[in-house]
C-alpha positions as CSV (number, residue, x, y, z in Angstrom):
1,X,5.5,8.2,-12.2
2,X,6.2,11.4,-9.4
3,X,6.4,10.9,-6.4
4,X,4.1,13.9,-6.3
5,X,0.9,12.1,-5.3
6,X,-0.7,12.4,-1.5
7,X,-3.4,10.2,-0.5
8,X,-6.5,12.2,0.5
9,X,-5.6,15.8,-1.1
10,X,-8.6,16.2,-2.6
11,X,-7.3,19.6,-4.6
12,X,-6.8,17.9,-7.9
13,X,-3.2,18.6,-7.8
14,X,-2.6,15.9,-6.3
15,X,-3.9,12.2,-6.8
16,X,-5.1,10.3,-3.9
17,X,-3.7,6.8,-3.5
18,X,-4.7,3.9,-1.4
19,X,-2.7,0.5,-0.6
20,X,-3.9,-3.3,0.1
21,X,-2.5,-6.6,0.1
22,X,-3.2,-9.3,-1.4
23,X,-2.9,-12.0,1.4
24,X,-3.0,-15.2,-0.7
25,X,0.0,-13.8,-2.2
26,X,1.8,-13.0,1.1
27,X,4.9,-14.8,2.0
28,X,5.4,-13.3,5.4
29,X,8.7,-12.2,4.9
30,X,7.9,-8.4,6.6
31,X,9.2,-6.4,4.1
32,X,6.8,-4.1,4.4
33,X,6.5,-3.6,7.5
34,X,10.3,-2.8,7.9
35,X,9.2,0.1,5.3
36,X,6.1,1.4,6.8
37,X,5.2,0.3,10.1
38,X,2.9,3.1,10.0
39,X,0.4,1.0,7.1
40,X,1.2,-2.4,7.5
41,X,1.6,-5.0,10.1
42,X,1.9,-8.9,10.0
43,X,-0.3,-10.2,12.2
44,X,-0.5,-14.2,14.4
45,X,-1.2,-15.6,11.0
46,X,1.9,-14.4,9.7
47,X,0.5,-12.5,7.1
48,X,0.9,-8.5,6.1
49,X,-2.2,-6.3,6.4
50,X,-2.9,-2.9,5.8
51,X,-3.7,-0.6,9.0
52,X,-6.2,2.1,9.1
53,X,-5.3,6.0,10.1
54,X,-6.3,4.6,13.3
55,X,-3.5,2.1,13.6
56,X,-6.3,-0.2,13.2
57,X,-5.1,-3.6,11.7
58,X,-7.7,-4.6,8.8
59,X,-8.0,-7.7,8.4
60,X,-10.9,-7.9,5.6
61,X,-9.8,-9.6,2.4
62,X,-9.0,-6.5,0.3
63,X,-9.2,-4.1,2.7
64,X,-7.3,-0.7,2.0
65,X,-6.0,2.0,3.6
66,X,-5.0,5.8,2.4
67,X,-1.0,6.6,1.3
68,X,-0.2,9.2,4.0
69,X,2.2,11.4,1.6
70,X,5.3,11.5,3.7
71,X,5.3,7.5,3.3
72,X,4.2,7.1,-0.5
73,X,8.0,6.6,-1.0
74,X,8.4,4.0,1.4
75,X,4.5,2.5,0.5
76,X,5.9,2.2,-2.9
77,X,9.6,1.2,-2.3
78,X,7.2,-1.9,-0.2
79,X,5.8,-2.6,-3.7
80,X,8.0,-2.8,-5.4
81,X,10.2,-5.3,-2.7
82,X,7.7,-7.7,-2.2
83,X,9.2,-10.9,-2.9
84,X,4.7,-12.3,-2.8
85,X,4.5,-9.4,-5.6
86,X,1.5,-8.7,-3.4
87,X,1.3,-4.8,-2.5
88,X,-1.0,-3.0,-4.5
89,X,-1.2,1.1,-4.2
90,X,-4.2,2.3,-7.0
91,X,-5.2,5.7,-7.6
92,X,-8.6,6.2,-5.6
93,X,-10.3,8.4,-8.1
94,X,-9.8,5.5,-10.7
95,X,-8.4,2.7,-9.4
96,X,-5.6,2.6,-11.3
97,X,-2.5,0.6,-10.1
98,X,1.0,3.0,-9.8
99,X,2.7,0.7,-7.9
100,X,2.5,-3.6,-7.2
101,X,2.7,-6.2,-9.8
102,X,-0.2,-4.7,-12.0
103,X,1.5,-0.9,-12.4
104,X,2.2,-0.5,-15.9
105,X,6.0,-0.1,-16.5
106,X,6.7,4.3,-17.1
C-alpha cells in the first residue's frame, strides 16, 4: 500500500480514505492523538474519537471522519500503533480497510 491516497480527491487518481475508532476497543493510551491532533481527540471519558473538518469531536459510535492527505501518514502510523488495535482507515468508495487490525497484510 502507497502512501498515495488523499481523502476526498474525487479524481480517481487518488482513493479517498476515512478513519474511525472503535471505542470498545480503546485503551486511552493517546497514541493517536500524539500523531494527529488534527483527527483525533480523547475526550472526559478517556476514550479517542475521531474529529470532523470542523474540529468537531464525534462522538457517535462509529462515527468517521475524512484522511486529510498531508496526515494519511501519521493517520496510518496511529493504526498501526494502537496498542486497542482500534483505528480503522477504509477506503470510502468501498469500504475497504488499508490500515487497522482488519487491513490485509501487502
Amino acid at each position: 500500500m502507497t502512501v498515495r491516497q488523499e481523502a476526498g480527491s474525487g479524481t480517481g487518481e487518488h482513493d479517498p480514505l476515512e478513519v474511525w475508532i472503535d471505542q470498545d476497543l480503546c485503551t486511552g493510551d493517546g497514541i493517536c492523538v500524539q500523531y494527529a491532533p488534527e483527527v483525533f481527540e480523547l475526550d472526559i471519558d478517556g476514550l479517542a474519537y475521531v474529529k470532523s473538518a470542523d474540529d468537531e469531536l464525534l462522538q457517535e459510535p462509529g462515527a468517521v471522519t475524512r484522511v486529510p492527505l498531508p496526515l494519511l501518514r501519521d493517520v496510518a502510523d496511529s493504526a498501526k500503533e494502537c496498542p486497542g488495535e482500534c483505528i480503522h482507515v477504509r477506503r470510502v468508495a468501498d469500504r475497504v480497510e488499508v490500515f487497522g487490525p482488519q487491513a490485509e497484510a501487502s
